[in-house]
Every structure is written in C-alpha cells, then in structure tokens.
C-alpha positions, -999 to +999 in steps of 0.1 A: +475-402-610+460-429-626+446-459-606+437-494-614+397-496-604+403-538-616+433-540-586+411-523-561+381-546-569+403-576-566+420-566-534+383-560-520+371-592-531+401-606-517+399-591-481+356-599-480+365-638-490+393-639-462+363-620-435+339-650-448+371-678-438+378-663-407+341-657-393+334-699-405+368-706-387+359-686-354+323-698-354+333-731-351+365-726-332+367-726-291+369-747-259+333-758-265+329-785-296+307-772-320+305-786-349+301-768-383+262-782-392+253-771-352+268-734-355+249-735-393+213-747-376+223-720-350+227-693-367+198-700-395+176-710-363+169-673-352+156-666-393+139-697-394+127-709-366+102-732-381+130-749-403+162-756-375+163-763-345+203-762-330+209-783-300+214-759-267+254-756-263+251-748-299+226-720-296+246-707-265+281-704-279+278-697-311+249-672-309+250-655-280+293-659-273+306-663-306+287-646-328+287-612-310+325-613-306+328-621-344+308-590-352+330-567-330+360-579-341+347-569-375+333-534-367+358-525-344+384-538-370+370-512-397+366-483-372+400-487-365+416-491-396+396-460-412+404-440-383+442-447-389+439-439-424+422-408-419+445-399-395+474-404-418+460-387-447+445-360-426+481-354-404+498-361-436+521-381-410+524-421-423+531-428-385+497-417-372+474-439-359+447-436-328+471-456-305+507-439-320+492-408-310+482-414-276+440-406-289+429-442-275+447-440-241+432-408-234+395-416-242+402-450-217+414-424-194+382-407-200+366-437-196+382-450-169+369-419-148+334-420-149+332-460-142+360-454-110+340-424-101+308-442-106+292-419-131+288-448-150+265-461-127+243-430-131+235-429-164+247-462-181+261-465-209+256-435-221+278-415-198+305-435-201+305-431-241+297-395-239+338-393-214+348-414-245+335-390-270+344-359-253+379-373-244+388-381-283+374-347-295+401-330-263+426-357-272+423-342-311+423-308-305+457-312-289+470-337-315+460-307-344+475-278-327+508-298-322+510-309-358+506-271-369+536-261-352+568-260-377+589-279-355+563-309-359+579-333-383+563-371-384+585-385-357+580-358-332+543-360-335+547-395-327+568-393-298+547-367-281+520-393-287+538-419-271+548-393-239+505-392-239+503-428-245+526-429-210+514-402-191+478-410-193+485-446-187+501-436-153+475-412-142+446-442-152+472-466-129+468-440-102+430-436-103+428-477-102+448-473-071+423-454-051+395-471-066+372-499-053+381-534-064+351-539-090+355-501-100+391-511-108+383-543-121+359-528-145+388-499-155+413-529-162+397-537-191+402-501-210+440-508-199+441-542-224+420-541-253+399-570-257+366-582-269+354-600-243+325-574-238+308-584-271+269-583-272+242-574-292+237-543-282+273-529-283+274-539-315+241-515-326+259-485-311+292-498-330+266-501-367+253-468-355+286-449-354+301-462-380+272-451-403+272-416-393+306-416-397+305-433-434+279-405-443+307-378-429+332-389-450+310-391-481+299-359-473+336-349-472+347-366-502+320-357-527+308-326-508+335-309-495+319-271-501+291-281-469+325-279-453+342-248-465+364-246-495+397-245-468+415-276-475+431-274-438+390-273-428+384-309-444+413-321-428+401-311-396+366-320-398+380-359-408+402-356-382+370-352-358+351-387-378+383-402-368+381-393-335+344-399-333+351-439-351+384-442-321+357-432-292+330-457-301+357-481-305+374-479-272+344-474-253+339-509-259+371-529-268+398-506-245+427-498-265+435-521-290+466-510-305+485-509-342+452-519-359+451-482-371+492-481-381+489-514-396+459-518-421+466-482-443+503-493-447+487-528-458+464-508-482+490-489-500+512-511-507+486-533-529+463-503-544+489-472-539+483-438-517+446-427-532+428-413-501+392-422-511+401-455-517+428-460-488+402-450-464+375-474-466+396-502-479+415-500-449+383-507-426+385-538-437+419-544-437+415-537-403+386-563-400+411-587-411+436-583-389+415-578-358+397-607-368+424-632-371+442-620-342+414-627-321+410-663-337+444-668-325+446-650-290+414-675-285+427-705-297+465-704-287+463-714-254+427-727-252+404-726-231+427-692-221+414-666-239+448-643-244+434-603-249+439-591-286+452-558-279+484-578-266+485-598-301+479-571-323+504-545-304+531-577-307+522-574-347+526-533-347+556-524-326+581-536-350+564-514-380+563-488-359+603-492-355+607-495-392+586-464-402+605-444-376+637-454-381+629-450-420+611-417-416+637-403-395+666-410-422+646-397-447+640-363-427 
C-alpha cells in the first residue's frame, strides 16, 4: 500500500501548530489574570534570569500551576493515544483502547491499594507506580489470553472490558469504604481522571517512560528479529509498551478515558491504517484532544475546575456506540 509521506507531514504540522495554540491559550487562560507579556517574562524568566523579571502572581500561576498542567496534558495525551493505537493494531480490534478494555481501572485499582493500605507511605512514589506497573502488565495478560480464544470477536473483547471496567470500579468503591478519610480522599482521584496533580517532577517520570517506551517501539518497528521472528511475539511485546505507557499515565492522571479510542480513529481517517505512522501520530492526536479538553473543563465554569476525564469520556461514549453498533453489523 502506497502512502502519501506529503499528507502525513501536513497533518503533523497541523496537529504541532494546534499544541503551540492551545499551550498560548491555556497559559494565559484561568481564574487568575495574566496577561500574555506576564506569562511570556514568566516563562523566559527561569532561562534568563538576568533579562525578565515577571511580576509574582505571574511567576506563580503560570510557572509553577499552569505550566506543569500544560506539560501533562501533553505527555499524558501522547501516552495515551499511542497506547490506544498500539492496542488496536496489536489486538487487531478497532474498539481497543486502555479504558474500553478495563487496563486503566485496574492499574487505579492497583493503585488505589497501596495508598488505602498505606504502602504508599512507605516507599513514595515509587511503590505506588511499581502497583501501577504490575497491575497493567496482570491487567494485559488477561486482556491477551481472552483475545486468543476463537469466540473473541471485537465486541466481546470489549464488553468483557467493560464487565472489568465495572467490577474493578466496585471493588476500589468498597476499599474506599473501609478506608480513612485522606486515604479515601487521595484514592478518589484514580476514580476521575484529572490533572490536578501536575508538577515538575511527575512530569520527569512521564519524559522518562515515554522514552523508553519510544525506543521499544523503534526497536519493534525496525528491529523486530531482537524480538523473535513470531509475528504473534511483536504483538505481544507492544502490547506490554502499551501497557507500560497506560501505567505511567494513570499513576498520575487516574483514568482518563476515550483518549486512547478517540485519537487512532482521528489518525486514520486523515493519513489511512499504516501502523508505523498511526502509532506515533496518534500521541499527538491525543495531545490535542487532552489538551483542549482540559482548556475547557478549566475554563467552563471558572474558577471551578471541572475533571477532564469527565469531558473527554462525554467526547468518547458516543464513538464507542458507533463502532460497536457498526462492528457488530459488520460481524
């Protein structure tokens, strides 16, 4: 198949112009008036020190609030919308996603353990993203050996996902029951995906992950004997990068949903189904979306900042309707 590299390029340049719109519209954007030459001296003010000087509410918001919450938005936005593409190419199911099949409510019932148990407490952050990573790799394994079986056609796959997606969401409900108020508290958040946790040193675990897990997929695209010559192998090692990208994702935002259903079925329809371009396109696709929803969910109802995950599952739901109704007449 035959693609057009000019398309591609245009659609990138496209989605990278829209990122640079949406990052000056949130920068400047919130209950606090900043104005666009304040956020600018801001921001240039921590590379040149000697040269701007922002005034204090300026310096605050924008590079300590805003700025931090931008850069999630982003990251999260391309973990999530690789992840779904991977998923889908990997499943070969168009309906799969992290949050379609039930992968990001498990690792937040993962999650949602060690900080109700207090493990967290123990050993920081690191415990709680090692439940997130170890609950994604169990949450995969089950996903693969269901999609193996003959009886697993698209929409079944999904609707066992959505039983998870239930299930785990009760037995997370019931642990927050039992739990002490700030222990509970602190669970809630896994429960409604938002970026309200943004920092500076989230986001260096987010660069981190996603660059081991770009160098994965390179290694899978353009190496894919380090991996065995088993096509069904590949598959399943990307399935694993995907679930590695969803854990690192939800360990820090809860679960955003859709993100991961929405941005490959964006992708294809401008550039077509070619995997190696699908995938990383659809990171930031993903950026896009997540990015603009939270611009909205912050500025909707100002000062009220809404959580995105409820804005970007509002966006999803219906496409997930479509694609199953659709998938299920074609079947």
């Amino acid at each position: 198949m035959s693609v057009s590299t000019g398309r591609i390029a245009l659609f990138v340049v496209v989605l990278l112009l829209t990122i640079v719109a949406l990052v000056g519209s949130s920068v400047v954007t919130g209950s606090s008036a900043v104005t666009v030459d304040d956020a600018h001296s801001a921001i240039l003010h921590k590379f040149f020190p000697d040269r701007y000087e922002p005034n204090w509410l300026a310096d605050v918001c924008v590079w300590n609030l805003r700025f931090p919450r931008i850069l999630l938005a982003i990251l999260a936005g391309i973990s999530l919308g690789a992840a779904g593409a991977i998923m889908q190419w990997a499943l070969k199911n168009p309906l799969a996603s992290p949050y379609t099949l039930g992968i990001s409510h498990i690792v937040a019932f993962g999650t949602s353990i060690t900080i109700l148990f207090g493990f967290g407490y123990i050993g920081g952050k690191f415990v709680i993203i090692g439940a997130a990573g170890i609950s994604a790799l169990i949450a995969t394994v089950i996903i693969l050996y269901i999609s193996s079986r003959r009886w697993a056609t698209p929409e079944r796959v999904v609707l066992i996902g959505i039983v998870m997606m239930i299930l785990f969401g009760a037995l997370t409900t019931i642990l927050m029951y039992f739990g002490a108020a700030e222990a509970v508290k602190e669970a809630a958040f896994w429960m409604v995906g938002s970026l309200n946790r943004a920092s500076w040193n989230v986001l260096a675990y987010m660069a981190g992950t996603i660059v081991l897990c770009a160098i994965l997929l390179l290694l899978l695209i353009f190496l894919p004997s380090l991996f065995g010559v088993d096509e069904r192998r590949i598959r399943t090692s990307a399935m694993v990068v995907a679930s590695l990208l969803t854990a690192i994702t939800v360990c820090f935002t809860g679960t955003i949903g859709f993100v991961g259903l929405l941005a490959p079925h964006i992708c294809r329809r401008v550039i077509g189904d070619y995997p190696r371009f699908v995938i990383p396109v659809s990171g930031l696709v993903g950026a896009v979306l997540l990015l603009g929803s939270d611009l909205v969910a912050r500025t909707v109802i100002s000062p009220v900042i809404l959580p995105v995950g409820v804005l970007t599952t509002l966006m999803g739901a219906p496409l997930l309707v479509y694609l199953i109704v659709r998938e299920g007449i074609r079947g």
